[in-house]
N, C-alpha and C positions, 0 to 999 in steps of 0.2 A: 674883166675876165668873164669869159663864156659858163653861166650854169650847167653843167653837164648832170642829165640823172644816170643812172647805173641802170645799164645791160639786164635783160633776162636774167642770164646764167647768174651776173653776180648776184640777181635777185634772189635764184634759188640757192644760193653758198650763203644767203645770208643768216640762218639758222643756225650755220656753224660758230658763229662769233662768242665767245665764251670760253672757259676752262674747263677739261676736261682731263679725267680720267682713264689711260690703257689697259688694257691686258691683251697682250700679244703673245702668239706662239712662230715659232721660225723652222722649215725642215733643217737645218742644220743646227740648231738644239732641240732634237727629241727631250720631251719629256718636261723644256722647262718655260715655265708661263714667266712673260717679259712683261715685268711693270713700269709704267712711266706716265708722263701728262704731258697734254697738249695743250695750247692757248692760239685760237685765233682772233686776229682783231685788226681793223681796219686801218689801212695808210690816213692818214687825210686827206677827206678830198671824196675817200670812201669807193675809189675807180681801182683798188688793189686789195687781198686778205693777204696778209702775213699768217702765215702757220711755222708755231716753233713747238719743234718737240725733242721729249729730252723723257730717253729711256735708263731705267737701274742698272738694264747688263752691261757689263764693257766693251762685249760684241754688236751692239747693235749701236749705233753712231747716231750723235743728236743733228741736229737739224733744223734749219729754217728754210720755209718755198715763200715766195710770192706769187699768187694767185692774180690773173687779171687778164684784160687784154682790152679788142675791141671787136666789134662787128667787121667784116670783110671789107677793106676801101674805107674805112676811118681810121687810120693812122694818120693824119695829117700830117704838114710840112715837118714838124719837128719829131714825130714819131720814127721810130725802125719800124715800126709791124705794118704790116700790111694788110694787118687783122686778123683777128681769131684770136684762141683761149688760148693761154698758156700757164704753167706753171712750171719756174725757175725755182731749181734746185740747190740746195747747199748744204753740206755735213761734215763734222769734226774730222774727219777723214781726209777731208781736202778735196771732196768728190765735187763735182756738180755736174749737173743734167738740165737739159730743157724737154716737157712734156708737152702732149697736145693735152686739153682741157674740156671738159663739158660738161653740164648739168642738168638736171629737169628738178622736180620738187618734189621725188623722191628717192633721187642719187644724184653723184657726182663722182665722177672720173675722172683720172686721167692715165695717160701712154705714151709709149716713145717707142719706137721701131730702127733700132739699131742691129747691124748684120753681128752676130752673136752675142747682143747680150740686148734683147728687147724685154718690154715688160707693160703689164696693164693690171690697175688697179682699181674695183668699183667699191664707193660706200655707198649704204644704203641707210638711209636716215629711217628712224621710226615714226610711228605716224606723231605721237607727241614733241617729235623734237629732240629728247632727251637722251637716247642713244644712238649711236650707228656704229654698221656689222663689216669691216674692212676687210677684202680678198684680194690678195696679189696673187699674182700669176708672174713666169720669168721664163722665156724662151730663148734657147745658145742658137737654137736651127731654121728659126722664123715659123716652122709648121709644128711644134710639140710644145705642147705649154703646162709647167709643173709648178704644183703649190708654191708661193711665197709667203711671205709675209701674210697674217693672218690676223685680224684686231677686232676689239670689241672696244668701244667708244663709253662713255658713263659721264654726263653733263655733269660737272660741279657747282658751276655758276654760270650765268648767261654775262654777254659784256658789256 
């Protein structure tokens, strides 16, 4: 089997690997702070991040992405991608989405551009590593884009 090393981007997602602490706010509950945790950590293989998250409200729906992909033109024979970042969505809800993905070292994104319900999300890691500050954004009309989802990240353990 081919040793493969990990991609930039998953370079810079590597920080995230660890347990963490939320505190989120949502425009559709003024007023109330959403707690919850997150755990990311590695497929085997280390070419994927699993993110699961699992909030206290009822309204806010748990969740698991896989993070990963490839450079442009390395998917190879047994691949579907064609390459690039993605992140593959899944929530208690029954929802799922597929995002586009991208990171540098000191954030990570991701987005999806669907005709009335599009959405973009950026974190922004601190410089030690130990927190990052989540903004969503959610646009119905493709050109107006109004608060989301809101979070503040708090490292418990590293993985």
């Amino acid at each position: 089997m081919e040793d493969q090393t990990r991609s930039t981007i998953l370079e810079h997602l590597a920080p995230l690997e660890g347990q963490w602490d939320v505190e989120a706010t949502h425009p559709l509950l003024p007023g109330t702070v959403i707690r919850g945790t997150a755990l990311f950590e590695w497929l085997d293989g280390e070419q994927f991040l699993i993110w699961r998250s699992h909030y206290e409200h009822p309204d806010i729906p748990n969740a698991i992405a896989i993070l990963g992909g490839g450079e442009p033109g390395s998917g190879g024979p047994s691949s579907d991608s064609e390459g690039g970042f993605l992140m593959h969505y899944f929530d208690s809800r029954g929802i799922s989405r597929v995002y586009k993905l991208d990171a540098d070292s000191q954030r990570w994104q991701f987005w999806r551009e669907t005709p009335g319900f599009s959405q973009r999300y950026i974190y922004t890691i601190s410089g030690d590593r130990n927190t990052m500050s989540a903004s969503g954004e959610l646009s119905r009309d493709g050109t107006t884009w109004d608060t989301d989802l809101q979070a503040t990240y708090r490292r418990v353990a590293r993985g």
